[in-house]
C-alpha positions as CSV (number, residue, x, y, z in Angstrom):
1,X,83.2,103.3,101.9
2,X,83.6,99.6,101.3
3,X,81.2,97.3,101.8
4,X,84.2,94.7,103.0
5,X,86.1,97.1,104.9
6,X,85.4,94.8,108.2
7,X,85.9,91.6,106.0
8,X,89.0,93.1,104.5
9,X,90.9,93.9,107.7
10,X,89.8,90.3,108.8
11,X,91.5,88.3,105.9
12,X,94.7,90.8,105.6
13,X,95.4,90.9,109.4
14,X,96.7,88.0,111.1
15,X,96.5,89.8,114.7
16,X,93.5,91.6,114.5
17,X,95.9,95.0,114.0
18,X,97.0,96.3,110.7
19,X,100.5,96.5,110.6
20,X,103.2,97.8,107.6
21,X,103.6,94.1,106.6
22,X,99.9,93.5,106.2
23,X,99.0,96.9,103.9
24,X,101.9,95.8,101.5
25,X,100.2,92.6,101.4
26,X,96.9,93.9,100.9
27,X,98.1,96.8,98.2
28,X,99.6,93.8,96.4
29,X,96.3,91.5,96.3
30,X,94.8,94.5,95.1
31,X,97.1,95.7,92.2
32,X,96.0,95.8,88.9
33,X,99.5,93.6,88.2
34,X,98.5,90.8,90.6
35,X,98.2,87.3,89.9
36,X,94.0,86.9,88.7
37,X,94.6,83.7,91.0
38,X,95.6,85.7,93.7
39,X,93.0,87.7,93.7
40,X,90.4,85.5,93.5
41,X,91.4,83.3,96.3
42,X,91.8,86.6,98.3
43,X,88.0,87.3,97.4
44,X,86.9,84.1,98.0
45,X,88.0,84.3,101.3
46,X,86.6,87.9,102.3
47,X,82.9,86.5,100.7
48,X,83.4,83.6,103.3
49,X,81.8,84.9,106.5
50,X,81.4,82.2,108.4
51,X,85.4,81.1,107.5
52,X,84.6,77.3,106.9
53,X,86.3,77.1,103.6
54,X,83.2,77.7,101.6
55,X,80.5,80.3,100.3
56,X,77.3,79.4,100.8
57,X,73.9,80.5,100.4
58,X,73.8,82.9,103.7
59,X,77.2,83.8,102.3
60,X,76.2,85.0,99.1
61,X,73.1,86.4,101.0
62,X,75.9,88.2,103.3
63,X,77.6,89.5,99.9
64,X,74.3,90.7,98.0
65,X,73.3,92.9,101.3
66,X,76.7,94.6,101.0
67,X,76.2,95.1,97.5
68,X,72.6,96.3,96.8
69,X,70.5,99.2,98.8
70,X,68.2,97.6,101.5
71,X,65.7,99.3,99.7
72,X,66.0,97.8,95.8
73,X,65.9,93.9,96.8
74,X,63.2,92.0,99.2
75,X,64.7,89.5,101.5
76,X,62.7,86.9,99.6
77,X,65.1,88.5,96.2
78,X,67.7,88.1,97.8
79,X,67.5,84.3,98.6
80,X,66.4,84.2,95.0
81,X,69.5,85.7,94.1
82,X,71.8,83.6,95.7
83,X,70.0,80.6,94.5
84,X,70.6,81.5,91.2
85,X,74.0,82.2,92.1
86,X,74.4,78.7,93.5
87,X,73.0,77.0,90.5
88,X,74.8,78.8,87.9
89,X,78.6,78.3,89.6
90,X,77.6,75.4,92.0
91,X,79.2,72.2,90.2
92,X,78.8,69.4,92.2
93,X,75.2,70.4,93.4
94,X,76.6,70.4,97.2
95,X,75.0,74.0,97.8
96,X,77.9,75.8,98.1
97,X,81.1,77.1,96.3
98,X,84.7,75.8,96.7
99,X,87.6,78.0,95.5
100,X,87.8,75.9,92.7
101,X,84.3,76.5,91.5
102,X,84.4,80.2,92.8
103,X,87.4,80.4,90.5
104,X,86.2,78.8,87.6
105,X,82.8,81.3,88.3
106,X,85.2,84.3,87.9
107,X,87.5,83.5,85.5
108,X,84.3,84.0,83.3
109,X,83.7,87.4,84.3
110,X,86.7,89.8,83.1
111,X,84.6,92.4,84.9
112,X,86.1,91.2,88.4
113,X,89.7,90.7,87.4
């Protein structure tokens, strides 16, 4: 399953119920023929849990316990990770991640479009 199923539903639903309208737009975010853009802006959005327009550090935290077995990070490696996260893709050293730096983080990685 998932990990986003919940998150998913959340960002492609504007009701809170899934209708026809919502799957195509969901099945289009998620074709290989979509937009790179698109996608990442619908990303950023289903990484942003608490919906304030930004990831940050209990975000990534959120997204890195989705990810990884409980059992192969500590809590303490996990805050370590998104740290690391932060300072890698964090440009102006506010602590959390814009679109626009989210972006610019995945436009490096050809692995996520």
């Amino acid at each position: 399953m998932n990990p986003f199923r919940d998150r998913i539903c959340k960002v492609f639903s504007t009701d809170g119920y899934f209708t026809f309208e919502d799957i195509l737009g969901m099945a289009s975010v998620f074709s290989y023929l979509a937009c790179p853009t698109l996608k990442i802006e619908y990303a950023f959005r289903i990484y942003d849990f608490n919906n304030d327009g930004f990831i940050d550090e209990e975000d990534l935290q959120n997204v890195i316990r989705r990810l990884i077995n409980k059992n192969n990070l500590s809590e303490e490696e996990i805050v370590s990770l998104a740290n690391h996260i932060l300072e890698e893709a964090d440009l102006d050293n506010d602590r959390m991640l814009s679109l626009a730096e989210f972006e610019h983080a995945m436009i490096k990685s050809p692995d996520f479009l």
